[in-house]
N, C-alpha and C positions, 0 to 999 in steps of 0.2 A: 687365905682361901686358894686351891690350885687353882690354875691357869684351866680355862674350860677344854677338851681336845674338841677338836674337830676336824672330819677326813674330810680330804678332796682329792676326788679322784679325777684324772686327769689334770694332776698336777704339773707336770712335765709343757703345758699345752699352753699353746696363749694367756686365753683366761681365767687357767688354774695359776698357772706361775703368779698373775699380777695378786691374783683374790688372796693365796697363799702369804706375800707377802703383806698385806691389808689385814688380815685374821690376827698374822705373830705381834702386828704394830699394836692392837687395838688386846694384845693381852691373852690370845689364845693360845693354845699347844697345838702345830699345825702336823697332822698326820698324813703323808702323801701317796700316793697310788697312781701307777702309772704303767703303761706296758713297754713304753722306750724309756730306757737307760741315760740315766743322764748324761749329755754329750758335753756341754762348758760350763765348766767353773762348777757348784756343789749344789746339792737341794737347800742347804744352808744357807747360801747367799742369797735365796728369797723367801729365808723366814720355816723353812721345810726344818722340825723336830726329828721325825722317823719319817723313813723312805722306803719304799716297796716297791720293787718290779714286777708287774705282773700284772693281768688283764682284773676288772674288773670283776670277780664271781661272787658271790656269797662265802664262799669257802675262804676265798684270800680274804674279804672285809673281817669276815670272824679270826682269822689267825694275826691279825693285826694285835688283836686282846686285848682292847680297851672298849669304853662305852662313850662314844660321841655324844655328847649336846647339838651337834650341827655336822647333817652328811653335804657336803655340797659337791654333786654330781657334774663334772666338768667335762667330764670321758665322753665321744662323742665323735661322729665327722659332721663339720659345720662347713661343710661345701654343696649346694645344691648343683653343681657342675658333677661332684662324684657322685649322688644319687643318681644320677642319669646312667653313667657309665658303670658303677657295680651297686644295683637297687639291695643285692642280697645282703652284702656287706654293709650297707648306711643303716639297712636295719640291726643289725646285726651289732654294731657299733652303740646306735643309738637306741634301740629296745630293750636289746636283749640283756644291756647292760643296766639299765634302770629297773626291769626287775627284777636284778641281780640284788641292786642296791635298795630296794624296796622290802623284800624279804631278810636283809640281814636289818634293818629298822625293826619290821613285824617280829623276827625271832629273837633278838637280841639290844637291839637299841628302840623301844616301845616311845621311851619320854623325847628322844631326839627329832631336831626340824630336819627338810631334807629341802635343800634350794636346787631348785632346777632351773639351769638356765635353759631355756626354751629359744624359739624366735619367731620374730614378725612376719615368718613365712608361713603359718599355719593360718593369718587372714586371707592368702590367697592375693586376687585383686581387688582390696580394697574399698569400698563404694564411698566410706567416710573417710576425709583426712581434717584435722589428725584424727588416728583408728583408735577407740576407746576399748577397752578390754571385754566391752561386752560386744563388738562386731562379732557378724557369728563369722564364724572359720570355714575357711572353703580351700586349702592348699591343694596347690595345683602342680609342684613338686613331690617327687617319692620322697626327697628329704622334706617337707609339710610336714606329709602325712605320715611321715614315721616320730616326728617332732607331737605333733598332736596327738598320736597313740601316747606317746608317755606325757602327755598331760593328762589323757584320760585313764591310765592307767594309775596315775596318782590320787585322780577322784577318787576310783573304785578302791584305793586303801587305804583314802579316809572316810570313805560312808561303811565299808564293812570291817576296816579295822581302828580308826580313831588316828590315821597317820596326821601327821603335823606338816606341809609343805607348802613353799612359795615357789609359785612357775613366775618366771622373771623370760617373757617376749622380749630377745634384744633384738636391737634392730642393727645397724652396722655401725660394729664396734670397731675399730681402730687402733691401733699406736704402736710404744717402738716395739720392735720381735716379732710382729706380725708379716709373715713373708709367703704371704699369701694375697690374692683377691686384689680387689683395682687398685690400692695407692702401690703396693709392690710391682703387679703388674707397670702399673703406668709409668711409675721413676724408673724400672729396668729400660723401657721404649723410649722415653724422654732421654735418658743417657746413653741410648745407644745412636739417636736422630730419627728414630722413627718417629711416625707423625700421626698414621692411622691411626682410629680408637675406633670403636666397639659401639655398637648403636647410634641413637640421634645425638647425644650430650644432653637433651632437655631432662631424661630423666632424674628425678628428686631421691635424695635420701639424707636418711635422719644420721649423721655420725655422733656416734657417743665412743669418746678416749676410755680408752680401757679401765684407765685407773678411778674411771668414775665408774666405771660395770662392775669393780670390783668393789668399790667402795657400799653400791648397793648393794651385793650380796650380802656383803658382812652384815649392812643394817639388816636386812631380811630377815637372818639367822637371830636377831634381836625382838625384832617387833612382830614377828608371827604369832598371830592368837592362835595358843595351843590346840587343839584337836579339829581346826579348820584348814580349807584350801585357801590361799589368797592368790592372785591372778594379777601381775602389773607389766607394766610397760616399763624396757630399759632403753631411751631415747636421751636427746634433749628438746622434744619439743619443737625444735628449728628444722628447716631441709636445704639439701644444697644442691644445686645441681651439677652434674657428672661435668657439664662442659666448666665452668666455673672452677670444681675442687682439681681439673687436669690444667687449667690457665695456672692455676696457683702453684701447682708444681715445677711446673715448667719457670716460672718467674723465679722459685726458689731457687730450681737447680742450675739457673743464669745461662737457661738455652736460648739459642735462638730458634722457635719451634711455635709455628704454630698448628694447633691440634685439628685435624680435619677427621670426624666421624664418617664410617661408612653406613648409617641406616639401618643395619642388621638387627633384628631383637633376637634375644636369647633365650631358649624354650626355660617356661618356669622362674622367670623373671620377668616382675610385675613392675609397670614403669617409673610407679611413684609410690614410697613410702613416708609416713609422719607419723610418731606417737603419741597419745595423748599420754601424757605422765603425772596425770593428776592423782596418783593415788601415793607414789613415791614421794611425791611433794609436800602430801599431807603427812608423811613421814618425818619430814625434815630434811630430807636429803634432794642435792639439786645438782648438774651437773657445773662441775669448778675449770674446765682444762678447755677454753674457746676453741674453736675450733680452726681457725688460722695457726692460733699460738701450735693446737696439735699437728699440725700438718709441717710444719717449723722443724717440729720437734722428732717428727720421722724423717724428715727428707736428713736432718743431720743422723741420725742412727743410719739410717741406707748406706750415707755415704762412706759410714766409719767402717760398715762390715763389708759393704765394697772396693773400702781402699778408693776413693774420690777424693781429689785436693779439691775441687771447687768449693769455692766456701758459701754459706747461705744466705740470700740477703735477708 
């Protein structure tokens, strides 16, 4: 039997590159889409079949000229820092390119799942922890609520077109290649002696390693009941706190530093997040990658593409 294809777009990106290589392991033909050019090493080296430069449209998905089994929508800005600073563009990014990928499903790939990664930013703040998939949503970021429009957008083409799709809420994902957001942030400040950090430290979050975000993908793309929405949580159920996950860096990267928060909250950042992940669980899948072990495991990637001798305890 061939190998199933399935595109991902924003393959180039964090959570494309890892999914992509999770898809090729598990026996798929990985089709990638991307609008930056690959810069190290090959789309081949994780798992990437055919490669494409070029923004997400309808037009580009169809000149691709296959028929996907599984769209998985990666393309995206996953920074509520730039909603704030260009709102037109995060939608832009994140909208306009899901009904890009919506419509080539509806014209062209009918029987195909389409996995959205979503995120925990569309609950807003939270009233339950851990937040079960049926909390109603209330984002209070322009990145939410443009995350929310293409969930809802997806409803609306499975009630009027029969589309097949998993919105997978991640909460904060993690690991190596990721050079962006607090553990990048923090090991930059940590290795330079800075000391300040960024609000109380009491606040909570869920980190899920990447290669467990993509590991749920893949399953998603498996156990979607055809011509339904299903709606999950991408977590592990545990939370850590900000001052906590910045001690542990710090001990990794053998500073002498101790982390003093200045109190600050940051607009559209809610204090504490937790997933409830009972529905993925009932899937079978659970997250495998602890999260000391993850944090280990970046601070030695930091230091490799930083050129850092200290070694990690």
């Amino acid at each position: 039997m061939t190998n199933p294809n399935v595109i991902i777009t924003g393959a180039h990106g964090f959570i494309g590159r890892h999914t992509s290589r999770v898809f090729e392991r598990e026996g798929w033909r990985v089709v990638g889409v991307d609008q930056t050019p690959w810069r190290q090493g090959t789309p081949a080296d994780w798992g990437i079949a055919q490669w494409h430069v070029g923004e997400v449209t309808t037009e580009v998905l169809t000149s691709l000229n296959i028929c996907p089994a599984a769209v998985v929508h990666c393309a995206g800005s996953g920074s509520v820092g730039f909603s704030y600073v260009e709102p037109a563009k995060d939608f832009r990014y994140n909208v306009e390119t899901t009904i890009n990928a919506l419509e080539f499903i509806r014209l062209y790939a009918p029987n195909a799942v389409l996995i959205i990664p979503s995120s925990a930013a569309v609950y807003g703040l939270a009233g339950k922890l851990p937040t079960p998939t049926n909390h109603p949503t209330n984002p209070v970021s322009p990145y939410g609520v443009h995350k929310l429009i293409t969930e809802m957008l997806c409803r609306s083409y499975q009630r009027n077109f029969g589309l097949t799709a998993v919105i997978i809420r991640f909460f904060s994902v993690f690991g190596e290649g990721q050079r962006k957001l607090l553990l990048w942030d923090a090991c930059r400040k940590i290795s330079s002696g800075q000391s300040e950090f960024f609000g109380s430290g009491n606040e909570t979050r869920d980190f899920l390693h990447v290669e467990d975000a993509a590991a749920l993908i893949q399953l998603a793309a498996i156990q979607a009941p055809r011509g339904e929405i299903n709606v999950i949580n991408g977590g592990t159920g545990q939370s850590a706190t900000v001052r906590a996950i910045i001690e542990e860096l710090v001990k990794l990267l053998t500073c002498e530093l101790i982390p003093v928060f200045n109190g600050q909250t940051r607009t559209g950042d809610p204090p504490h997040y937790l997933a409830d992940i009972s529905e993925p669980l009932r899937w079978g899948w659970s997250p495998s990658v602890k999260l000391q072990d993850g944090l280990r495991r970046y601070v030695e990637w930091w230091q490799r593409v930083n050129g850092s001798r200290t070694s990690v305890r």
